[in-house]
N, C-alpha and C positions, 0 to 999 in steps of 0.2 A: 399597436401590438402589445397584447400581456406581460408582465416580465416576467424571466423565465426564474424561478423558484429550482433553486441546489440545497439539498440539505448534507451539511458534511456530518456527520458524528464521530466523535472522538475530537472534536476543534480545538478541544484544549490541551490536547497531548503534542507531541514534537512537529511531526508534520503537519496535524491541524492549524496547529499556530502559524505555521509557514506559510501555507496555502493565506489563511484569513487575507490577509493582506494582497496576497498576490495573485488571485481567482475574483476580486472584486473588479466588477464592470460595469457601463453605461448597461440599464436594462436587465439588471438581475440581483435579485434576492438571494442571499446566504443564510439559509437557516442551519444555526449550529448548535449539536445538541453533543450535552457533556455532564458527567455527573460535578465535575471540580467548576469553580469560580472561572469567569471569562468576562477578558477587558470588556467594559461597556462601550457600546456604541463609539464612535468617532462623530462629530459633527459630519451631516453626509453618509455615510458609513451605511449602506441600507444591511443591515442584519436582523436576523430575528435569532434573540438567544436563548436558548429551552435546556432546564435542565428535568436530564433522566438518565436513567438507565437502557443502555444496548437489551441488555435482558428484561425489559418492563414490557410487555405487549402492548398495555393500553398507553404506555409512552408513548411507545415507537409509532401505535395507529395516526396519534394525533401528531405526533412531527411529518410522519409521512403524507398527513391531506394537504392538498393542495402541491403536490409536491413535482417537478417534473424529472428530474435526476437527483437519484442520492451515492454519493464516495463515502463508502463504509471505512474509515481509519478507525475507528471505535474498536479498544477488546485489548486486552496485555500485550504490550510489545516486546516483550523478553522472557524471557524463560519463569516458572512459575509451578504450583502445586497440578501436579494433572488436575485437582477437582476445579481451581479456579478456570484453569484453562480451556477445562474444558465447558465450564458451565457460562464462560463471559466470551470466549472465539468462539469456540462453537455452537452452543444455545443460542448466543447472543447474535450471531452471523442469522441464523436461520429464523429466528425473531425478527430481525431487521427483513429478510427477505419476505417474509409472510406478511409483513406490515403494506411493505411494497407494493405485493399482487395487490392486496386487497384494496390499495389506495388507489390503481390503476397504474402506480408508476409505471414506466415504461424502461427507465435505463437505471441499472446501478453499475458502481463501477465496485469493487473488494480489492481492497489492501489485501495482497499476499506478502510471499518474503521467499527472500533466496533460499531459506531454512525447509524450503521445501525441500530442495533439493540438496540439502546438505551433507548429503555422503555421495552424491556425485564427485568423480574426480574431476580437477580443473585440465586435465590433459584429452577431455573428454570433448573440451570444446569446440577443439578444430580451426578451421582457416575462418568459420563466417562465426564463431560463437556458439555457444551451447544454446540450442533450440526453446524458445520461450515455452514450448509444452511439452517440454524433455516429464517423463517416469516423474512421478514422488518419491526421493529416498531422501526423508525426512532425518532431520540431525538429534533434535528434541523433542519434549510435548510442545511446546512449542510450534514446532515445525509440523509436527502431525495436526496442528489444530489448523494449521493455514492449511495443508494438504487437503482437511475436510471442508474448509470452505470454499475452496475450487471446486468439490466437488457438489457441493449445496449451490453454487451456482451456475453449475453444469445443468442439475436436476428442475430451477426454476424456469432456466432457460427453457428445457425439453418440454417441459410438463405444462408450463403455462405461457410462453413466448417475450419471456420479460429478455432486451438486450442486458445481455452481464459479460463486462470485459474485466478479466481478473489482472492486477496489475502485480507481479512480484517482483517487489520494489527490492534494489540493492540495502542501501545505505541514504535515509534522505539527514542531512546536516547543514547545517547553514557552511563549514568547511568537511574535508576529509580529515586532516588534521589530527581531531581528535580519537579518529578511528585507529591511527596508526596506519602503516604500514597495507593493510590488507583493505584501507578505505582510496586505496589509489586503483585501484579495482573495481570497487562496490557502488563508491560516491552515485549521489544520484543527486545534482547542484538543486537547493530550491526554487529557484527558475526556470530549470528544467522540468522539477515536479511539474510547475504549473503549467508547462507547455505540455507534457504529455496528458494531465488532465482535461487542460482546453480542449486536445484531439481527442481524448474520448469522449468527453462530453458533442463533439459539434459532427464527428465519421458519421454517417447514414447508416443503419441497419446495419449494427456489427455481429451482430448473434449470439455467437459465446466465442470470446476469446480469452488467452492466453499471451500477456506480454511481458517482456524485461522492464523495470522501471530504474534506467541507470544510465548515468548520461556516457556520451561519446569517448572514456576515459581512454589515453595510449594502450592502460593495460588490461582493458576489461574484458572476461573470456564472456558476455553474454550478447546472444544477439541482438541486436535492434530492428532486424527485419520487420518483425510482427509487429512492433510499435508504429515503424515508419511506414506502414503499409495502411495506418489511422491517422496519419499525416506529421505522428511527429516529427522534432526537427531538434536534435539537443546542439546546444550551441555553448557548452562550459566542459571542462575536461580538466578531473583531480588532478593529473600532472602540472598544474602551474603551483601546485602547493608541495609539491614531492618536496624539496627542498627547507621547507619546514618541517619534515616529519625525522623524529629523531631516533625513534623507538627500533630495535632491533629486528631484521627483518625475522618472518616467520620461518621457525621450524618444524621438522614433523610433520605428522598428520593434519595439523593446523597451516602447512606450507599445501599439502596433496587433495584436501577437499574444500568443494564451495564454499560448505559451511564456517569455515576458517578454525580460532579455536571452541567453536560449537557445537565441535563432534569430539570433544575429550571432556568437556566441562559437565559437573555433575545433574543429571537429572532432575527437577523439579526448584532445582536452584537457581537464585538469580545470576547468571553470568554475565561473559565479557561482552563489548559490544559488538 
């Protein structure tokens, strides 16, 4: 049997990094594509490491041949000028999707973010969690750029039949920790990442979904239904760190919506985490 070819982009950014290591298996290639520097190979290590840009067409064509699933992490992960933001998440999203069709891929998976929904209130969630394809009420540009990539792979899906499972990841961090207070909530453990990716990558015929990406936390208001229903399984929970975290808890409007303090921080600016 072939081995099966992932290309992750963005691999050198937080979670990229995370994943490299922990998405490596018997029988399959990682091709990681990044505009910044990335460790060389490991002894063993089967990688293939490409650099370009999310926004590069003729980039993206040639990372995507050969390719049988790509996890889009690639595109700013924090707040930013609308032009970047819009020109590297969203250009770059629908760049990366076009590449796709054209390659034949069949499965992508998009890095979303809770930022979609960040002027949802947290009282909003209920007894089973706020619905992984709760409305858009976007916190930032930011947030509206991950909004339009849900919906870019709504339209690839419809239009051309590509499986696209949109994942809107809490908080992924090696701890919560550094999140503070509001990452006892959010966390999303990097072993957890990689079990929810495994499940997207290996669920049969998902179509277009809509998931949380956040592990089993005591305090987390998001569901995991739509995750566990592609077989995840999270097995880590930010409450063994509560006791580390020193920082005061949240108040305000930063206490009342998803987005935490994301919906008071300035516009086009880099904010908090």
């Amino acid at each position: 049997m072939a081995d099966q070819r992932v290309l992750i982009t963005g691999s050198a950014g937080i979670v990229g990094g995370l994943m490299r290591s922990r998405l490596r298996r018997e029988g399959r290639i990682l091709r990681l594509l990044d505009l910044s520097g990335q460790p060389a190979a490991e002894a063993g290590e089967a990688v293939e490491l490409i650099s370009g840009s999310v926004t590069d067409p003729a980039a993206m064509a040639e990372a995507c041949a050969g390719v049988d699933a790509v996890i889009h992490l690639g595109g700013h992960s924090r707040e930013t000028s609308w032009e970047e933001t819009l020109d590297v998440n969203v250009h770059g999203t629908k760049t990366v999707l076009e590449a796709a069709r054209a390659a034949g891929v069949s499965r992508v998976i998009l890095a979303s973010s809770n930022h979609t929904v960040g002027f949802r209130r947290n009282d909003e969630a209920g007894e089973t969690g706020l619905p992984a394809d709760s409305t858009a009420r976007p916190d930032t540009f930011y947030g509206v750029s991950k909004a339009a990539i849900e919906a870019l792979g709504s339209l690839y899906h419809s239009r051309f039949g590509l499986d696209v499972i949109v994942v809107r990841i809490g908080s992924c961090f090696p701890s919560p920790v550094v999140l503070g207070p509001r990452g006892l909530v959010t966390w999303l453990s990097p072993d957890d990442g990689a079990r929810l990716f495994e499940a997207c990558l290996a669920t049969p015929s998902p179509g277009y979904r809509l998931i949380w990406g956040v592990s089993d936390n005591t305090r987390r208001i998001y569901s995991l239904a739509e995750a566990e229903a592609l077989g995840y399984k999270s097995l880590d929970n930010a409450e063994t760190f509560a006791d580390q975290i020193t920082a005061p808890a949240l108040t305000g409007p930063a206490a009342e919506y998803v987005g935490g303090p994301f919906v008071t921080a300035p516009l086009g600016e880099p904010n908090p985490l």
